[in-house]
mmCIF file of the N, C-alpha and C atoms, coordinates in Angstrom:
data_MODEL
# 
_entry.id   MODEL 
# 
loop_
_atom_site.group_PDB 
_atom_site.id 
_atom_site.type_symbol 
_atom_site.label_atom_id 
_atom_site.label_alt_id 
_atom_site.label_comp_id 
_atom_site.label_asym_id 
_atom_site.label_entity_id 
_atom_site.label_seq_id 
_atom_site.pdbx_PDB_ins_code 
_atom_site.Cartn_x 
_atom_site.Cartn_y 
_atom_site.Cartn_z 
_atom_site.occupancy 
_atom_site.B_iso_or_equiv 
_atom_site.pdbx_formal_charge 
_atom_site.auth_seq_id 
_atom_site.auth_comp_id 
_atom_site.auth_asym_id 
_atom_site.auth_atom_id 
_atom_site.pdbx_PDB_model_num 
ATOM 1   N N  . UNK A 1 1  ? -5.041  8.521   -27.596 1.00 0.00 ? 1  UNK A N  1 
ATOM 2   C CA . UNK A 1 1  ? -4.943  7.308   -26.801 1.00 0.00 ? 1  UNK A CA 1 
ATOM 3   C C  . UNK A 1 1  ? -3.510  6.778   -26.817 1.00 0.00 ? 1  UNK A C  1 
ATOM 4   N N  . UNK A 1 2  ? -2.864  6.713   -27.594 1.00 0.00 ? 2  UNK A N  1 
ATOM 5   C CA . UNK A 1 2  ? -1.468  6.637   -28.608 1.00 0.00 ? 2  UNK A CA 1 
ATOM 6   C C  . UNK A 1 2  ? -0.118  7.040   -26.597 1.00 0.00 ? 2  UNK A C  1 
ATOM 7   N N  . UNK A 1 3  ? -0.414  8.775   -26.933 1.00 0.00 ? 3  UNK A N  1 
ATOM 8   C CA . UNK A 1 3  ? 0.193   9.217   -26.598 1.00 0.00 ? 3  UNK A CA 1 
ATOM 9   C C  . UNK A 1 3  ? -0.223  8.978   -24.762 1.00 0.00 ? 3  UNK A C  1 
ATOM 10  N N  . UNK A 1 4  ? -1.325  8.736   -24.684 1.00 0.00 ? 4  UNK A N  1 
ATOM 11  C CA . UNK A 1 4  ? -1.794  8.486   -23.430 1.00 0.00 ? 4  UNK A CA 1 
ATOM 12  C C  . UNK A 1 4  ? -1.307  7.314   -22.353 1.00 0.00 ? 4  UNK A C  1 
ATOM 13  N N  . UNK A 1 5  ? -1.410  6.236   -23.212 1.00 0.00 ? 5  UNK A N  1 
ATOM 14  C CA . UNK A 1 5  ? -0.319  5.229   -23.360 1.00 0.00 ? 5  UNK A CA 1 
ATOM 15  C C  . UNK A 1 5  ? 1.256   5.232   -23.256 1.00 0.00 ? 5  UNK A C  1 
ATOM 16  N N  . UNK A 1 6  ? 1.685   5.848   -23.951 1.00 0.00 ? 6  UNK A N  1 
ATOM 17  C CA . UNK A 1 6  ? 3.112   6.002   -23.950 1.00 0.00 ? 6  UNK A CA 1 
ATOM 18  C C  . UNK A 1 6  ? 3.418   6.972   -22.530 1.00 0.00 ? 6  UNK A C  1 
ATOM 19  N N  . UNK A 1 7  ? 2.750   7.961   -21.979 1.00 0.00 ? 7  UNK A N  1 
ATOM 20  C CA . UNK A 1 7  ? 2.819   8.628   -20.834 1.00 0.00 ? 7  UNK A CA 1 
ATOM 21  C C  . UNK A 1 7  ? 2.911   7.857   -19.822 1.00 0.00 ? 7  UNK A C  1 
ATOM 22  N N  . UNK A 1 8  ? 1.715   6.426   -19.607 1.00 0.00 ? 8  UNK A N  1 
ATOM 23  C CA . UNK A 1 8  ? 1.809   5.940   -18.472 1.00 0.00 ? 8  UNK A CA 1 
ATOM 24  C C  . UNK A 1 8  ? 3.252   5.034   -18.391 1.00 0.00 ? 8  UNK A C  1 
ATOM 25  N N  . UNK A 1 9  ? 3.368   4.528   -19.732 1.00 0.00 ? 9  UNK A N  1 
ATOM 26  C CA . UNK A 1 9  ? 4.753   3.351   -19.441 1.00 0.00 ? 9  UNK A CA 1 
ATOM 27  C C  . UNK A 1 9  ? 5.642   4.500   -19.355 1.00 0.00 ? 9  UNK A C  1 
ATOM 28  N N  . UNK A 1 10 ? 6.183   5.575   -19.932 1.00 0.00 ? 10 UNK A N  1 
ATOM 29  C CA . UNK A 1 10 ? 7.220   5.904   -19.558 1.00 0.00 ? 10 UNK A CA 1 
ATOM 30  C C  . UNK A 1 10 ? 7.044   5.760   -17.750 1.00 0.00 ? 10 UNK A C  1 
ATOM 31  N N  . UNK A 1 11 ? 6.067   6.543   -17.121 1.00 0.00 ? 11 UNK A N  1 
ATOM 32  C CA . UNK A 1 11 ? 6.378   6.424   -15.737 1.00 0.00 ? 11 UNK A CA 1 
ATOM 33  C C  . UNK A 1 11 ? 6.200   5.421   -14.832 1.00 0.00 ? 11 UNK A C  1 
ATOM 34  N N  . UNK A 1 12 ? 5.513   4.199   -15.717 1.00 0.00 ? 12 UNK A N  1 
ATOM 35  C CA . UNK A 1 12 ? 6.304   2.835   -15.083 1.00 0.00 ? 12 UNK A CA 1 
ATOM 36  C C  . UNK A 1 12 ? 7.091   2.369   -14.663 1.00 0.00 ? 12 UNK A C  1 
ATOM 37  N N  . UNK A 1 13 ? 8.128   2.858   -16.173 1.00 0.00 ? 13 UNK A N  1 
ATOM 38  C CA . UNK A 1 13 ? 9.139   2.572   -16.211 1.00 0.00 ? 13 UNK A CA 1 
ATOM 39  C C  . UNK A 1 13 ? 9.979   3.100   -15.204 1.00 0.00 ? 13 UNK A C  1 
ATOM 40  N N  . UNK A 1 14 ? 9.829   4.384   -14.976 1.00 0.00 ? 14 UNK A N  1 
ATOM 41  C CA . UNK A 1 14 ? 10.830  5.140   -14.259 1.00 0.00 ? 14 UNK A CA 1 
ATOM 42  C C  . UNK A 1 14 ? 10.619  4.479   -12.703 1.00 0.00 ? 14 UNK A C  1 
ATOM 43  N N  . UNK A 1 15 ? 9.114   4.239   -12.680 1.00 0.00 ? 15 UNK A N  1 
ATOM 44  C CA . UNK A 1 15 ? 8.825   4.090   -11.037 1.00 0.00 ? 15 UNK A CA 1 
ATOM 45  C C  . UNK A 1 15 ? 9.218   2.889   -10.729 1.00 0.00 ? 15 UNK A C  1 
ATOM 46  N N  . UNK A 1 16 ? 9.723   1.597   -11.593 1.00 0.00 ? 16 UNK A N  1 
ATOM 47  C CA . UNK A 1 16 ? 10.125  0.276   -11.299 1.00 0.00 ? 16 UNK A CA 1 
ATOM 48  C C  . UNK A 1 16 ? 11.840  0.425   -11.411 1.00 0.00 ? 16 UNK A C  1 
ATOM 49  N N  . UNK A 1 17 ? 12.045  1.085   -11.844 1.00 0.00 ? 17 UNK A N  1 
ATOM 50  C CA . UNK A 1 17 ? 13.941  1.465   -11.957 1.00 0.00 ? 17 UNK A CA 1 
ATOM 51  C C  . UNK A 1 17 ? 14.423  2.426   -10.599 1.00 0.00 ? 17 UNK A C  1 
ATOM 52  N N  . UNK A 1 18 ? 13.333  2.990   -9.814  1.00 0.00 ? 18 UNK A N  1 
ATOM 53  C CA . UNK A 1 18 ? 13.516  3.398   -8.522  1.00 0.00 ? 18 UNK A CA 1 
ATOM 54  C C  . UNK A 1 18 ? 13.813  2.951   -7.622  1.00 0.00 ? 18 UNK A C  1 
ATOM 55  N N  . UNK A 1 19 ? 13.948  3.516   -6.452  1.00 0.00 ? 19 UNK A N  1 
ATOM 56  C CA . UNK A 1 19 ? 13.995  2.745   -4.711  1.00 0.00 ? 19 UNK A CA 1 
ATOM 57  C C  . UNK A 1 19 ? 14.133  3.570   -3.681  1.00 0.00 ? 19 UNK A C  1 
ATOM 58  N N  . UNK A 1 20 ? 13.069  3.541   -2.878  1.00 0.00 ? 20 UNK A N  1 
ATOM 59  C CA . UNK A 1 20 ? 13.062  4.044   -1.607  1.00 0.00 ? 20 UNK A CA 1 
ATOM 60  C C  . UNK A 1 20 ? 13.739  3.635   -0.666  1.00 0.00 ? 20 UNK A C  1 
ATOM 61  N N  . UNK A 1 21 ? 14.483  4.503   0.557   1.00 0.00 ? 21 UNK A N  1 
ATOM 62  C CA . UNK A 1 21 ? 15.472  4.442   1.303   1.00 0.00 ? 21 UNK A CA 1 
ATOM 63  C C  . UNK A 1 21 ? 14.483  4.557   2.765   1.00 0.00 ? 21 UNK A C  1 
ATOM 64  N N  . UNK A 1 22 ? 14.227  3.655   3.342   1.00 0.00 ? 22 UNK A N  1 
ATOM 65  C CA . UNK A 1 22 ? 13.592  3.720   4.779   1.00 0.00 ? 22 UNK A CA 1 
ATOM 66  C C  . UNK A 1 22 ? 13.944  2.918   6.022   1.00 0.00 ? 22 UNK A C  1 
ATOM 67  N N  . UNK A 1 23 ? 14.069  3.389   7.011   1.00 0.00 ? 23 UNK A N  1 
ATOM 68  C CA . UNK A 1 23 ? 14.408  2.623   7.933   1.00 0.00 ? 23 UNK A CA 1 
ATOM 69  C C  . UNK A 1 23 ? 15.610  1.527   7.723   1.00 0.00 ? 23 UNK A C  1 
ATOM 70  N N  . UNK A 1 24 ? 16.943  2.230   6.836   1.00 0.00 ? 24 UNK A N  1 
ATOM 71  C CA . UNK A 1 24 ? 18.426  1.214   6.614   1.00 0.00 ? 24 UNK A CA 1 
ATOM 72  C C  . UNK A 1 24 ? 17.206  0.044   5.704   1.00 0.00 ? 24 UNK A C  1 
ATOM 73  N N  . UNK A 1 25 ? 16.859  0.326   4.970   1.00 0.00 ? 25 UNK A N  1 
ATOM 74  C CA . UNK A 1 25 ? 15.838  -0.917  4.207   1.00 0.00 ? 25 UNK A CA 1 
ATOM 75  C C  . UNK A 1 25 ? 15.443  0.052   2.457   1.00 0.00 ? 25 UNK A C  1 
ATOM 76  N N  . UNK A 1 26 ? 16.064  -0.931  1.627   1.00 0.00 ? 26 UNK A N  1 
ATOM 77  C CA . UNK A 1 26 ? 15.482  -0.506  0.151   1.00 0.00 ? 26 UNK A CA 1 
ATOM 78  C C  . UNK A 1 26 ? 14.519  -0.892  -0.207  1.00 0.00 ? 26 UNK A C  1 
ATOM 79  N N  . UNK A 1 27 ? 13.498  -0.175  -0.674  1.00 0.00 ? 27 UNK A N  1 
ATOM 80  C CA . UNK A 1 27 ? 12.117  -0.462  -1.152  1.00 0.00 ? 27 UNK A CA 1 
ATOM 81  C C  . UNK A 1 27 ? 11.779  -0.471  -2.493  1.00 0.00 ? 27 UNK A C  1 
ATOM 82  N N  . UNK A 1 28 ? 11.320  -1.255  -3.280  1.00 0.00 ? 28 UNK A N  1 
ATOM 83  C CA . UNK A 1 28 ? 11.471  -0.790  -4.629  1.00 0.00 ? 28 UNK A CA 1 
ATOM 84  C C  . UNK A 1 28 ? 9.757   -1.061  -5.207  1.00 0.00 ? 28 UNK A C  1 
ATOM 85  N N  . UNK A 1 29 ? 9.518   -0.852  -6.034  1.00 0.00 ? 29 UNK A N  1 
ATOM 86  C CA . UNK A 1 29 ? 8.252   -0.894  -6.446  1.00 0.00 ? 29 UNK A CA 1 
ATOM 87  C C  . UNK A 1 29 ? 7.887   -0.860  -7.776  1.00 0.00 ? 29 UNK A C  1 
ATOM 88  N N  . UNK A 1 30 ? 6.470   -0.627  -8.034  1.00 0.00 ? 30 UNK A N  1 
ATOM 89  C CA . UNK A 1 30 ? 6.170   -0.873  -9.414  1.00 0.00 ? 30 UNK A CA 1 
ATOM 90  C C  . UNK A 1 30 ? 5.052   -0.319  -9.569  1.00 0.00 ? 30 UNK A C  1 
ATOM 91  N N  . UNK A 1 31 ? 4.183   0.101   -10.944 1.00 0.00 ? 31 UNK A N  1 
ATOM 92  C CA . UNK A 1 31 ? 2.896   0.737   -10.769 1.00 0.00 ? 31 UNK A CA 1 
ATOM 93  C C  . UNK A 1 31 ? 2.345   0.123   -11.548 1.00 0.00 ? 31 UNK A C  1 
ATOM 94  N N  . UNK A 1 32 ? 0.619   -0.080  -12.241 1.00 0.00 ? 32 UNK A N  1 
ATOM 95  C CA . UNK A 1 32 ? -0.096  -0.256  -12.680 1.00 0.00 ? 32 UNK A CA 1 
ATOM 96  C C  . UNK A 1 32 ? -0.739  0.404   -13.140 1.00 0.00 ? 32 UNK A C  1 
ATOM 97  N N  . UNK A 1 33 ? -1.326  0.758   -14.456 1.00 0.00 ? 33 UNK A N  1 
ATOM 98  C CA . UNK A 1 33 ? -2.323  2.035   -15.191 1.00 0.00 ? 33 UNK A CA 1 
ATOM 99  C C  . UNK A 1 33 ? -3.344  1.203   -15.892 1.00 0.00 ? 33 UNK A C  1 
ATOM 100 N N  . UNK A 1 34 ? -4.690  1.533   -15.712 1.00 0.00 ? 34 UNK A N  1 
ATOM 101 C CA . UNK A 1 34 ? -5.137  1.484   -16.740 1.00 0.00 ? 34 UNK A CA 1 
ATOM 102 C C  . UNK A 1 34 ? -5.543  2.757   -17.542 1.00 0.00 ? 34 UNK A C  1 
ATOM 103 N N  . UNK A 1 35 ? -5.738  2.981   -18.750 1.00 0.00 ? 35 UNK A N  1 
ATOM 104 C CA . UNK A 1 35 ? -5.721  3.665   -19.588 1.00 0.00 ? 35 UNK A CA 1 
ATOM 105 C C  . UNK A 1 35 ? -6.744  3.906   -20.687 1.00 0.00 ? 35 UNK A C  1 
ATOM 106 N N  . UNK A 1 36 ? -7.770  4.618   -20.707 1.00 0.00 ? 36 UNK A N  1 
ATOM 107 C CA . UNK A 1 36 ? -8.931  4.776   -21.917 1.00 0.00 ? 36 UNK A CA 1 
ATOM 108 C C  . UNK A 1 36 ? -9.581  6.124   -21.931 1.00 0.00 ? 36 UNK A C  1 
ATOM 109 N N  . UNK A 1 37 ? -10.578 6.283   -23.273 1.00 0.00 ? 37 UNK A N  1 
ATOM 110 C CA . UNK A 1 37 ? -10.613 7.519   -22.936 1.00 0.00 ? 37 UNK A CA 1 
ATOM 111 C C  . UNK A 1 37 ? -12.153 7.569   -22.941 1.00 0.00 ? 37 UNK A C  1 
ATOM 112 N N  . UNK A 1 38 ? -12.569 9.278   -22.956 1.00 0.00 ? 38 UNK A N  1 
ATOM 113 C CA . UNK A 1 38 ? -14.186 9.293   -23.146 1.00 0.00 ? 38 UNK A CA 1 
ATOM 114 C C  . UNK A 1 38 ? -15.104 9.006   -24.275 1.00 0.00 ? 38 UNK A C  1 
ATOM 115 N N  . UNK A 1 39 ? -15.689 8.522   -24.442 1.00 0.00 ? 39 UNK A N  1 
ATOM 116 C CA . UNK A 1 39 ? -16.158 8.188   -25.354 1.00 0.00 ? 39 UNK A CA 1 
ATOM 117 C C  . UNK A 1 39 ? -18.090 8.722   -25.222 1.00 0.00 ? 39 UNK A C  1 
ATOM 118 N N  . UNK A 1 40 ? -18.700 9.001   -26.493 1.00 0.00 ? 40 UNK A N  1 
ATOM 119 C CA . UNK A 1 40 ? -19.286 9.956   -26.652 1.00 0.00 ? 40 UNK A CA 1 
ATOM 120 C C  . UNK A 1 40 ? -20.817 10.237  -25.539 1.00 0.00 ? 40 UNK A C  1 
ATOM 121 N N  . UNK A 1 41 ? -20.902 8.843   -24.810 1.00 0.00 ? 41 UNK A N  1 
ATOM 122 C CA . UNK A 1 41 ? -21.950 8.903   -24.004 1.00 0.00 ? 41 UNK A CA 1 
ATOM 123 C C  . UNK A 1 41 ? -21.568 8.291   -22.038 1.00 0.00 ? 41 UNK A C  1 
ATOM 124 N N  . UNK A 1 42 ? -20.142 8.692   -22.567 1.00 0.00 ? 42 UNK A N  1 
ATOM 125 C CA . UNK A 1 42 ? -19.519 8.678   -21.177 1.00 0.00 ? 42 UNK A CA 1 
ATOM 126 C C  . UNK A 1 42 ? -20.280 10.079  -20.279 1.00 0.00 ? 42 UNK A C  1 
ATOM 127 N N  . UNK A 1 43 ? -20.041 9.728   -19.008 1.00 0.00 ? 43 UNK A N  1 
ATOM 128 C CA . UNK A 1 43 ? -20.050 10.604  -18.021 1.00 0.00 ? 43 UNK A CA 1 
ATOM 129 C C  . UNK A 1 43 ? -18.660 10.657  -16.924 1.00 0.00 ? 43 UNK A C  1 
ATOM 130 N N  . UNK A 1 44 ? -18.627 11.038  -16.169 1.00 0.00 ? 44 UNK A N  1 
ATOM 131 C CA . UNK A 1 44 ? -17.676 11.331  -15.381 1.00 0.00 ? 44 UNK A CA 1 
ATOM 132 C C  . UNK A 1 44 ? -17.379 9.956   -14.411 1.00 0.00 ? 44 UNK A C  1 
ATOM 133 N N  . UNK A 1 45 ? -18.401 8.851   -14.200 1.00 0.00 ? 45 UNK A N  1 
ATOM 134 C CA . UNK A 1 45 ? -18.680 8.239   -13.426 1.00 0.00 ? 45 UNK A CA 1 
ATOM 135 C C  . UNK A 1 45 ? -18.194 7.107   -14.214 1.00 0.00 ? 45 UNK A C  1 
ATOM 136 N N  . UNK A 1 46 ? -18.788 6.515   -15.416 1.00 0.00 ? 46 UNK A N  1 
ATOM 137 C CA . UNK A 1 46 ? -18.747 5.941   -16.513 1.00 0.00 ? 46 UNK A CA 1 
ATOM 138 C C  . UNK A 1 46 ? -17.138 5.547   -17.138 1.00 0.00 ? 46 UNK A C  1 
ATOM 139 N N  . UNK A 1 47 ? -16.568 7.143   -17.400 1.00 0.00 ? 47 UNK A N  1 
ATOM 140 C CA . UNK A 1 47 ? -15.013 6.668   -17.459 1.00 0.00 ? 47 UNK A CA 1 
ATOM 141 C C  . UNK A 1 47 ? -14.428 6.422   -16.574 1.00 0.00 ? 47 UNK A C  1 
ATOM 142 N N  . UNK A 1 48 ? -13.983 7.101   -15.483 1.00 0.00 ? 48 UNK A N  1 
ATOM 143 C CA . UNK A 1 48 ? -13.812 6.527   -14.043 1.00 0.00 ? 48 UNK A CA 1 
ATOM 144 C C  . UNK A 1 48 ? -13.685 5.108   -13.930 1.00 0.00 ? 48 UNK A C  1 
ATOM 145 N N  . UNK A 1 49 ? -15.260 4.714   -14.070 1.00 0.00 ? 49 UNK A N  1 
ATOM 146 C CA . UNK A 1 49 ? -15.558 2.818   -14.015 1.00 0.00 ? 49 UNK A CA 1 
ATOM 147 C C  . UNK A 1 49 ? -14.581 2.517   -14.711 1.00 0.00 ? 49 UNK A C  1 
ATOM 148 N N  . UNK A 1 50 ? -14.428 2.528   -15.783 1.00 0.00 ? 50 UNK A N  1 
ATOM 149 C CA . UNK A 1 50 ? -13.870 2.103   -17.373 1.00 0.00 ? 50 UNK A CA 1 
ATOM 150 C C  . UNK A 1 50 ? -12.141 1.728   -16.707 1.00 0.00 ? 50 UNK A C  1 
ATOM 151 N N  . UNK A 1 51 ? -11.994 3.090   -16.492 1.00 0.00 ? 51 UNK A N  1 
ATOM 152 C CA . UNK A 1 51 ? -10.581 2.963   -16.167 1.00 0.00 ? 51 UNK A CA 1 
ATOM 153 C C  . UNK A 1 51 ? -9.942  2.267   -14.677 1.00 0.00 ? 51 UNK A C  1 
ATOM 154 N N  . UNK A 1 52 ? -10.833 2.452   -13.924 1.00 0.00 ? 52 UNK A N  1 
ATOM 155 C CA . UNK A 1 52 ? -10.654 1.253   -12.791 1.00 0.00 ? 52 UNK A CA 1 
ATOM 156 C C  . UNK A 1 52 ? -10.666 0.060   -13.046 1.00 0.00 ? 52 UNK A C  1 
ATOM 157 N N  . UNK A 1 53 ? -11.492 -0.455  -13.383 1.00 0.00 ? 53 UNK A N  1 
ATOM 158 C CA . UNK A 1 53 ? -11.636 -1.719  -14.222 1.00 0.00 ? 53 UNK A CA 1 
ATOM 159 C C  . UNK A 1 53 ? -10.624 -1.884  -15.147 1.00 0.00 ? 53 UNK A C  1 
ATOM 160 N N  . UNK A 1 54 ? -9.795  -1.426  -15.926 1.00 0.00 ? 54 UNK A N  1 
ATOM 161 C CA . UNK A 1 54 ? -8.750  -1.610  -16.423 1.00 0.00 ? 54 UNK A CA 1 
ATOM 162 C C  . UNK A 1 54 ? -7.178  -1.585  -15.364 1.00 0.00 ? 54 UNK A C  1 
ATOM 163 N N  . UNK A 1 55 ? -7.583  -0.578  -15.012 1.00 0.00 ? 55 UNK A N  1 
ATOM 164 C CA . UNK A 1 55 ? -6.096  -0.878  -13.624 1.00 0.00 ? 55 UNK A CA 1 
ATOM 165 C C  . UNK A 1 55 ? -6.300  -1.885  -12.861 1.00 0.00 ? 55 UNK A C  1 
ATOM 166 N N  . UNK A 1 56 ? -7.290  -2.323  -12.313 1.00 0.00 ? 56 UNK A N  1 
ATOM 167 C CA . UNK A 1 56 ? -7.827  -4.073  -11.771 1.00 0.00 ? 56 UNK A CA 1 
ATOM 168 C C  . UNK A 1 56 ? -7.011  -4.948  -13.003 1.00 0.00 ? 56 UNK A C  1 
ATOM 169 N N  . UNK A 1 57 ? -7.805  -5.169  -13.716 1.00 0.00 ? 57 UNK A N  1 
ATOM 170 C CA . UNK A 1 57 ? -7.230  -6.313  -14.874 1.00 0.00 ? 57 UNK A CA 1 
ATOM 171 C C  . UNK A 1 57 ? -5.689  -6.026  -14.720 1.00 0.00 ? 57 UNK A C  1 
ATOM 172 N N  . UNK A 1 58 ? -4.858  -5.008  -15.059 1.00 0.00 ? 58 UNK A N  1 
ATOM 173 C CA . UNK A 1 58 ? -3.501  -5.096  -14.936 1.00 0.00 ? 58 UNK A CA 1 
ATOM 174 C C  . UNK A 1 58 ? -2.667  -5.381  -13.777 1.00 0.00 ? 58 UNK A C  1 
ATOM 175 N N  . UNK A 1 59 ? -3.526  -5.167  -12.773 1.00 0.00 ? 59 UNK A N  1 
ATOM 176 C CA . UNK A 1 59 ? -3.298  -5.754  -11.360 1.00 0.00 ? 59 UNK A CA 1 
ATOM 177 C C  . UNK A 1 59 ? -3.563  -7.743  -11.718 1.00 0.00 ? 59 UNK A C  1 
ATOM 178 N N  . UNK A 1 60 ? -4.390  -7.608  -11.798 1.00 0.00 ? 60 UNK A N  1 
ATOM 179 C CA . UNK A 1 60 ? -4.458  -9.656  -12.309 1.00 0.00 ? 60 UNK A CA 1 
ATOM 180 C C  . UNK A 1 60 ? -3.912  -10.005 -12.894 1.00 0.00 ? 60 UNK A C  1 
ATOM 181 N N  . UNK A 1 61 ? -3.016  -8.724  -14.355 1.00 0.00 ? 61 UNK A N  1 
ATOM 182 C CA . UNK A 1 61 ? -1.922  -9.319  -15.454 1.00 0.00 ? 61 UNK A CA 1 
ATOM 183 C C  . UNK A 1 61 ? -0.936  -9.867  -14.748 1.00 0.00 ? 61 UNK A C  1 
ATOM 184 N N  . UNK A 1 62 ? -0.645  -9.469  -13.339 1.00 0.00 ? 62 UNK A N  1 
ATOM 185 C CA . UNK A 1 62 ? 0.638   -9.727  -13.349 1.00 0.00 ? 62 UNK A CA 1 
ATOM 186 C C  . UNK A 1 62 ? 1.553   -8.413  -12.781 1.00 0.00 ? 62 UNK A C  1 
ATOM 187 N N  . UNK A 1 63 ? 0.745   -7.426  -12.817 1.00 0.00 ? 63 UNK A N  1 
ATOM 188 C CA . UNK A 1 63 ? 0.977   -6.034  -11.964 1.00 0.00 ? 63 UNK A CA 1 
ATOM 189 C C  . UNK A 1 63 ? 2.140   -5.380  -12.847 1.00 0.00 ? 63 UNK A C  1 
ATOM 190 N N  . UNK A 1 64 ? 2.412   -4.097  -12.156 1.00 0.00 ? 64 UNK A N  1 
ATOM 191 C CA . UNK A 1 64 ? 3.912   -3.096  -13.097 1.00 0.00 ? 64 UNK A CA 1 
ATOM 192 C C  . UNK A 1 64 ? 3.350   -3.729  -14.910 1.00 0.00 ? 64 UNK A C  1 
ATOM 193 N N  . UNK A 1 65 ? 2.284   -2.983  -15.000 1.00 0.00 ? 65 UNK A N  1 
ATOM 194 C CA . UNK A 1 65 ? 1.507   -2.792  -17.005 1.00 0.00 ? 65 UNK A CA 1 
ATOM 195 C C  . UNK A 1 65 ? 0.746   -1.823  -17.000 1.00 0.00 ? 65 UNK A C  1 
ATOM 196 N N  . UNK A 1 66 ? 0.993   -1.356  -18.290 1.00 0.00 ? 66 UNK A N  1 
ATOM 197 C CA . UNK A 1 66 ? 0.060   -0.940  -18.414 1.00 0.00 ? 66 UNK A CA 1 
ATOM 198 C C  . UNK A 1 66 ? -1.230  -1.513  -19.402 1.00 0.00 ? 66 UNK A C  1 
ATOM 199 N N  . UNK A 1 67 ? -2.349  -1.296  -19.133 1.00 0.00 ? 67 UNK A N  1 
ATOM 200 C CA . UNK A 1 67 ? -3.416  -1.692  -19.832 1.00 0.00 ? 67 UNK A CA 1 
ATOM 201 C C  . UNK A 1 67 ? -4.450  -0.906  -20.504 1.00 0.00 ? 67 UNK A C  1 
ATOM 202 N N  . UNK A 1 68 ? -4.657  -0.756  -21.853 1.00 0.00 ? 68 UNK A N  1 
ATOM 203 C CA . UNK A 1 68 ? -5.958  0.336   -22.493 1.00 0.00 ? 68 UNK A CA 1 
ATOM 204 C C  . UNK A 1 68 ? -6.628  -0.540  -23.309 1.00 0.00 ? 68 UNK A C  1 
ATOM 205 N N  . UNK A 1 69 ? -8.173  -0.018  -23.131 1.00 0.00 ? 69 UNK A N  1 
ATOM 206 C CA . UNK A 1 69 ? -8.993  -0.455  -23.816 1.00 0.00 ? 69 UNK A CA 1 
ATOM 207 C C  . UNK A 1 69 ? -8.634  0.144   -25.731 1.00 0.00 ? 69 UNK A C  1 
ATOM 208 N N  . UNK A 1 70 ? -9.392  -0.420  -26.473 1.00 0.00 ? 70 UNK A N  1 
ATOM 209 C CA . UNK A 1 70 ? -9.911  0.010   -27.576 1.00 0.00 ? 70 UNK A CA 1 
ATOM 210 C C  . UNK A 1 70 ? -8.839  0.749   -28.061 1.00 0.00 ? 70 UNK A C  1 
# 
């Protein structure tokens, strides 16, 4: 989970220190993760939920976070 974590902020990071070039116009942006894992009576559907529901909440934090359960 540790390392799962540290994967998404690094490419936060990178994706908010970026900028797109369109139409003579700079675009810059930011991402949101949520982050958790399976746990023993998960299904495919179940984590999915889990982790949507966590990229929502980091969207309400305040957006460009990351967020993990547990």
């Amino acid at each position: 989970m540790e390392d799962a974590v540290k994967v998404a902020e690094r490419i936060r990071k990178v994706m908010e220190n970026r900028e797109i070039r369109y139409q003579d116009k700079i675009i810059k942006y930011t991402a949101s993760f949520g982050v958790t894992q399976a746990k023993k009576d998960d299904t495919v559907d179940t984590l999915l939920k889990r982790a949507d529901e966590l990229l929502y909440k980091a969207k309400r934090s305040g957006k460009n976070i990351v967020i993990a359960d547990g």
